[in-house]
Structure formats: structure tokens, C-alpha cells
Residue, then its C-alpha position, 0 to 999 in steps of 0.5 A: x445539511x445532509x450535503x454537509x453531512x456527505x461531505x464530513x463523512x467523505x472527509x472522514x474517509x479520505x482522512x482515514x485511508x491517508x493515514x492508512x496509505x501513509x502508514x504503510x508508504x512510511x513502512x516501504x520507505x523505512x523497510x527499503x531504507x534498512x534492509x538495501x543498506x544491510x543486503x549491501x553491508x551484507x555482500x561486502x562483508x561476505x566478499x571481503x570475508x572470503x578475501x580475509x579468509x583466502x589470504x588469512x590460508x595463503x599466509x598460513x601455508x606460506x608459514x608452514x611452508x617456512x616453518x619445514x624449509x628452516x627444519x631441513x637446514x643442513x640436510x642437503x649439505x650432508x649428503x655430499x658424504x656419500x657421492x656414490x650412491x645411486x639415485x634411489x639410494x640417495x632418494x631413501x637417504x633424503x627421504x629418511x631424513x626429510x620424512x620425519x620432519x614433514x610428519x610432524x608439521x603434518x601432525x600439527x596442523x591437520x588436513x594441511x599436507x606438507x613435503x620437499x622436492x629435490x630439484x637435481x633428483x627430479x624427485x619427492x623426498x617426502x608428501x606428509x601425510x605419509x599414510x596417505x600419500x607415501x607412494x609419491x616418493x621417488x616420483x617427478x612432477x609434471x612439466x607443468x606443474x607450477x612447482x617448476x616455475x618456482x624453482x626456475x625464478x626462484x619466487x614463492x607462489x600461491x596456486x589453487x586448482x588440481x595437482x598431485x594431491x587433488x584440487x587443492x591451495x598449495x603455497x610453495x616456497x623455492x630452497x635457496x642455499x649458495x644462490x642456488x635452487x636446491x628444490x622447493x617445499x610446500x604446504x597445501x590443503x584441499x580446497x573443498x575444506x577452503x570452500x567448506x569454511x568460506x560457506x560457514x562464513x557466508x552462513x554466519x554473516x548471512x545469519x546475522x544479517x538477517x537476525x538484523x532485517x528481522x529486529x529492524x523490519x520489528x522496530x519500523x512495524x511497531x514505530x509505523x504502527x504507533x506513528x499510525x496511531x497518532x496520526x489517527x489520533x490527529x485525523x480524528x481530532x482534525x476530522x471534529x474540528x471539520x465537522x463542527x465547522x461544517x456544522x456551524x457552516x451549515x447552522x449560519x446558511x440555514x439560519x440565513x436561508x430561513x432570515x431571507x425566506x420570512x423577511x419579505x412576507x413578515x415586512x408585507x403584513x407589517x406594512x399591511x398591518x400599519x396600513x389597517x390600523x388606519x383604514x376604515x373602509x370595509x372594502x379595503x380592509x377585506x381586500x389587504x387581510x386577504x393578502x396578509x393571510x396569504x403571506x402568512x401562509x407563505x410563512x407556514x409553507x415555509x416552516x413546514x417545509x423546514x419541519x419536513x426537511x427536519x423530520x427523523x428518519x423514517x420509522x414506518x416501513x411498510x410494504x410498498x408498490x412503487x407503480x402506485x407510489x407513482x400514480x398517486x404522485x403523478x395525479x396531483x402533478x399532472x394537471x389540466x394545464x401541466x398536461x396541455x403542455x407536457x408529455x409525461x411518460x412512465x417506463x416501469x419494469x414489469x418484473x418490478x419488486x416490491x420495496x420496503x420503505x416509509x410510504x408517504x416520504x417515498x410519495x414526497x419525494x416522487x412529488x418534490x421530483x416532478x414538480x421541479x421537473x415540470x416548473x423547469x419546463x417554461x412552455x413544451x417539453x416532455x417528463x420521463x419516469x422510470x422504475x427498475x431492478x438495480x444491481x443486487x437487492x436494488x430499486x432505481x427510480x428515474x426522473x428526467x425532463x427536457x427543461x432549462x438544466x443546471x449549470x455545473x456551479x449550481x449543480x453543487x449546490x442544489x442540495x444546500x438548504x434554502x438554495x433556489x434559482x426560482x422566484x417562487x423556491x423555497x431551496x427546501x425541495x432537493x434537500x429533502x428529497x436527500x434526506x428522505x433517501x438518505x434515512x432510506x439508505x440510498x443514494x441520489x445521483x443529478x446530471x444535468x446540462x443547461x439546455x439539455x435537461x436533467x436528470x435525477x437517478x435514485x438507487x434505494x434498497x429492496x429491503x429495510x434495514x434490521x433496527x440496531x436492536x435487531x442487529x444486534x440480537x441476531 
């Protein structure tokens, strides 16, 4: 029962820390589920928002552009009224003309700066806002300024970078009149302004983005969260249904066991009884109750050993000096017979503390080890058992002998009540010893190997556990 028991309790283990690690693997998936979908929405919108908005600024410095050129219709045609003026003549006229026209596109749309160049002149007639760039009136453009290649194929451009102005878009549309350049007119605006918008939109996209991760990183915690919950729910009920099958498992092989350890002493006094009721030799009579009552006391030893194996957990805690323990244990093992044949060595750690335990359970259990030791033994072998310190607050006792081992099937089962591969086992000696070191708080490890032995390690605390009362008013 204490195997079943170790198996639930496993169980209950594996089933919790499942649930657990599926909770939170569900959490990842949903998580990496969400937030790479919304980074990836988030990068295409930013990208296609900066897109959007440069062409969104090309279309609308193309329409002031347009909006200045359709102002200065005619300007040029009056100017063939006066042919004798000079070239700074002519770029005062022009300029007076233009200027007021560049100003109130200027006006109208602030931080967009606006102005014409006279192709023939080679000059800038006006640069709106004229307070602060008035002073380029009158002056050429560099050779390389992309205001030249749009009067020379006549084709309106876009060109971002550094010119007069400074790093600016500057869109520039050709004049056209009679088929012939007569200049170009220009709306531009500084870039850092540009770039200042496309920041704020990357904050807003990337604001929104993550107010979105946040609800949803929100809704997969509470949804993981609740999904963990019901999953605890059916763990739990599942880990009941386990642990009264095992329960019930557990029942049927000790009502088994028990069935098959009193069948065959009960059907001999049965047979013997049957016999006596006929019998009148004294001789005979005497001879077959002799063997009745040892039947019966097989039955006793039995019933006993199924009290033992039932007992509670130890109460009587109790100052104890393991090196006695195992003497007084060794005296009732270690034979006239036992000792011809076998060499039992003790190896105790002088340093040994003393342990707190329930004596005669801890007596009993040494014992039960080392008659199974000494009954795998068939003819000469050799019995080893040792105390020492464990780690931390520990007591480690050891039992090994060089008799016939344990196969690894059996091994699994030696802990299963009433299981035995002995004539004369009852299969209720290892499973008490278990329970005994379990109502301690140990634990109890086997290894063995057929023909090579076995070995039994018990790792039990130094101190008893404080009673839940105790506990509880500490």
C-alpha cells in the first residue's frame, strides 16, 4: 500500500507540474502567436506610413508649386515693354512683381518656402519668405543644382537633400510658355520638419501597437490563467479517480495476498480436524494437534505481521543510539548457525549523532533487513551494515549482503504486500520496513543485481518532525 501510495503522490506531482508547464508553454505560444503578428503589422504600417506621408508632402509641394506658377501668368509677357533696361533693372521689375505673390503662398502655408528663377536672367526674382531669404534675389544657382535639369527637360522633380535653403524636399516645376522654358518655380520645406512628422508618426503608430500587445499580453494572462484552472480542476478530479483505483488496486492484491497466505494452513487443520474426528489413537492425536497448532500459529504470524504492516504512524519518538539499535538487532540475527557461515561487519561513523525516532519500529526494521539478507545467503557470504551522517540534518543506514540479488521485474515489486519469491515469505517484511520509514519521513532506496547482491539505503531525519499542533502554534 505505501508503493501505491508513492506512486499517487507522484502522480499528483507529474500531474501538477504539467498543467503548470502547459499553462505557461499555451502562454509563449499565444504570446509569440500575438505580439510577431502586431511587431510585423507595426513595421508595415511605420514603413508604409512614411511612404504615405513623403508622397502625401511631394503632392502637396507640387500643388503650391502649381498654385504660384498659375499666379505669375502674364508677368513675363509684360516685361517685353521695357527691352532697354539693364539686368538688375529687370530683376527689380520682376521681382516686384513676383514677390508679392511668393509671400502670400508663403503665408499660406507656413514653414513651406516658395519662389521663381528666370531662366534668361540666370537669376531668383523672389525666395518667400522674403525676411529670411530676400538676399538671394538677384543670385544664380549652382551648376549643379537639380533646378537646372528641370529647365533643360523641361520635367517637374522632387529632390531632397541640401540646396540653397539648407537640407530641404524641394519640388520644382518647369514654365512653359510658347514651348519655351522661361524658368522654374519651387515649393520646398525643410527636411528636419519632414523627418519631425515622420517621428511623430512612428511614436503614434508604435504607441498604439503596444497599448495593443499590453491588452492582448492581458487577455492571453487571464485566458492562460483560467485555462490553468480548469485544467487544475480535471487534474484533480483525474488524480481522485487514480487514486481510488489504486486504492481498490491496492485493496484486491492485499485481500488476494492475505486469501492466498491462509488458504493452505486453514485447508491442513481442516484436513486435520476431519482426521481426528475419527481417530482415537492418543498417539496419533497428539502427534497431528502438534502440527494444527503450528498452522495456527503460521496463521497468527500472518495476522500479525498484517496488524504490524497496518500500524499508525509512530507516536513514541524518543531519543535513540543507532550503534544500540543495531546491536540489539544483530543479537537476535546473528546466530550459531547464521555466524558459521556468515561474516557480518558493522561500519559505524564515530562521529554518529543521535536520532529521534520510535525505537522499537526502528528495531524492526533493522531486523526485517537483515533477515532478508541473511535468508538470500544460501551457503557463505558476507553482511554489511552501516551508519552515517547524510547530507544536512541526515542519518543514512546501510544494509548489503552478497546473496542471490533481485531481478529488475522483481525489484518493482518488492514493496507490493504479500509479494514474496521465498517458500516460507509472507511479502509483508519490505513493505513494512516502507511504511515504518515513511511514518518517519525517510526514505528507502533498493539496488540490486541477481547474483551480485543487494543493497538497501535508508536516509531518515536526525529530528522528528514538530506534531501539526506544534506547527501550527509556532
Amino acid at each position: 500500500m505505501g508503493l501505491h501510495k508513492d506512486i499517487a503522490n507522484l502522480a499528483t506531482r507529474l500531474a501538477k507540474n504539467f498543467s503548470h508547464s502547459l499553462t505557461v508553454r499555451l502562454g509563449i505560444a499565444l504570446s509569440v502567436m500575438i505580439c510577431v503578428p502586431v511587431i510585423v503589422l507595426a513595421y508595415i504600417v511605420e514603413d508604409r506610413g512614411q511612404d504615405a506621408l513623403l508622397r502625401e508632402k511631394s503632392a502637396k509641394l507640387h500643388g503650391i508649386a502649381r498654385l504660384l506658377d498659375s499666379e505669375l501668368q502674364g508677368i513675363l509677357a509684360a516685361e517685353g515693354a521695357a527691352p532697354t533696361l539693364t539686368r538688375a533693372q529687370r530683376i527689380a521689375m520682376l521681382h516686384k512683381r513676383v514677390a508679392p505673390f511668393a509671400e502670400a503662398i508663403a503665408r499660406a502655408y507656413p514653414g513651406v518656402g516658395a519662389g521663381y528663377y528666370h531662366r534668361e536672367l540666370d537669376a531668383i526674382l523672389a525666395y518667400a519668405p522674403h525676411g529670411l531669404y530676400g538676399d538671394t534675389v538677384g543670385r544664380p544657382i549652382d551648376a549643379s543644382h537639380p533646378g537646372r535639369d528641370v529647365m533643360l527637360t523641361a520635367t517637374a522633380n522632387v529632390v531632397s537633400g541640401s540646396q540653397l535653403r539648407g537640407n530641404i524636399m524641394n519640388a520644382m516645376l518647369p514654365i512653359v510658355r510658347d514651348g519655351q522654358v522661361e524658368g522654374y518655380v519651387w515649393a520646398n520645406e525643410l527636411l528636419d520638419d519632414v523627418h519631425a512628422q515622420m517621428a511623430s508618426l512612428r511614436r503614434s503608430v508604435w504607441i498604439v501597437m503596444a497599448a495593443c500587445l499590453l491588452i492582448s499580453l492581458a487577455l492571453i494572462t487571464l485566458f492562460s490563467i483560467r485555462f490553468g484552472h480548469d485544467v487544475g480542476v480535471a487534474r484533480t478530479g483525474l488524480q481522485r479517480q487514480m487514486e481510488r483505483a489504486e486504492q481498490v488496486a491496492a485493496m484486491g492484491e492485499l485481500v488476494a495476498g492475505m486469501a492466498h497466505e491462509l488458504r493452505n494452513p486453514l485447508t491442513a487443520v481442516r484436513g486435520f480436524v476431519q482426521y481426528l474426528q475419527h481417530e482415537t489413537d492418543p498417539h496419533e492425536r497428539h502427534e497431528y494437534t502438534a502440527i494444527i497448532l503450528k498452522e495456527v500459529d503460521a496463521i497468527n504470524k500472518v495476522i500479525q505481521q498484517l496488524l504490524n504492516f497496518a500500524k499508525p504512524a509512530p507516536q513514541h519518538y524518543q531519543t535513540v543510539q543507532i550503534a544500540g539499535l543495531i546491536n540489539d538487532a544483530l543479537l537476535l540475527v546473528r546466530t550459531r548457525e547464521v555466524a558459521s557461515r556468515i561474516d557480518i561487519v558493522q561500519m559505524l561513523d564515530p562521529d554518529l549523532h543521535e536520532i529521534e525516532a520510535d525505537a522499537e519500529m526502528l528495531k524492526q526494521v533493522l531486523l526485517n533487513l537483515l533477515l532478508n539478507a541473511v535468508q538470500s545467503i544460501e551457503n557463505t557470504g558476507r553482511i554489511e551494515i552501516s551508519a552515517s551522517a547524510g547530507v544536512g540534518q541526515t542519518l543514512i543506514l546501510r544494509v548489503r549482503d552478497t546473496g542471490c540479488g533481485i531481478s529488475a521485474s522483481d525489484r518493482e515489486k518488492v514493496f507490493t504486500p504479500f509479494f514474496t519469491t521465498k517458500r516460507t515469505g509472507t511479502g509483508l517484511g519490505l513493505p513494512i520496513v516502507q511504511r515504518i520509514v515513511s511514518a518517519h519521513h525517510g526514505r528507502i532506496d533498493i539496488e540490486s543485481e541477481p547474483g551480485c547482491g543487494t543493497q538497501i539505503t535508508i536516509e531518515l531525519p536526525v529530528r522528528a518532525p514538530a506534531p501539526p499542533q506544534a506547527r501550527r502554534e509556532s
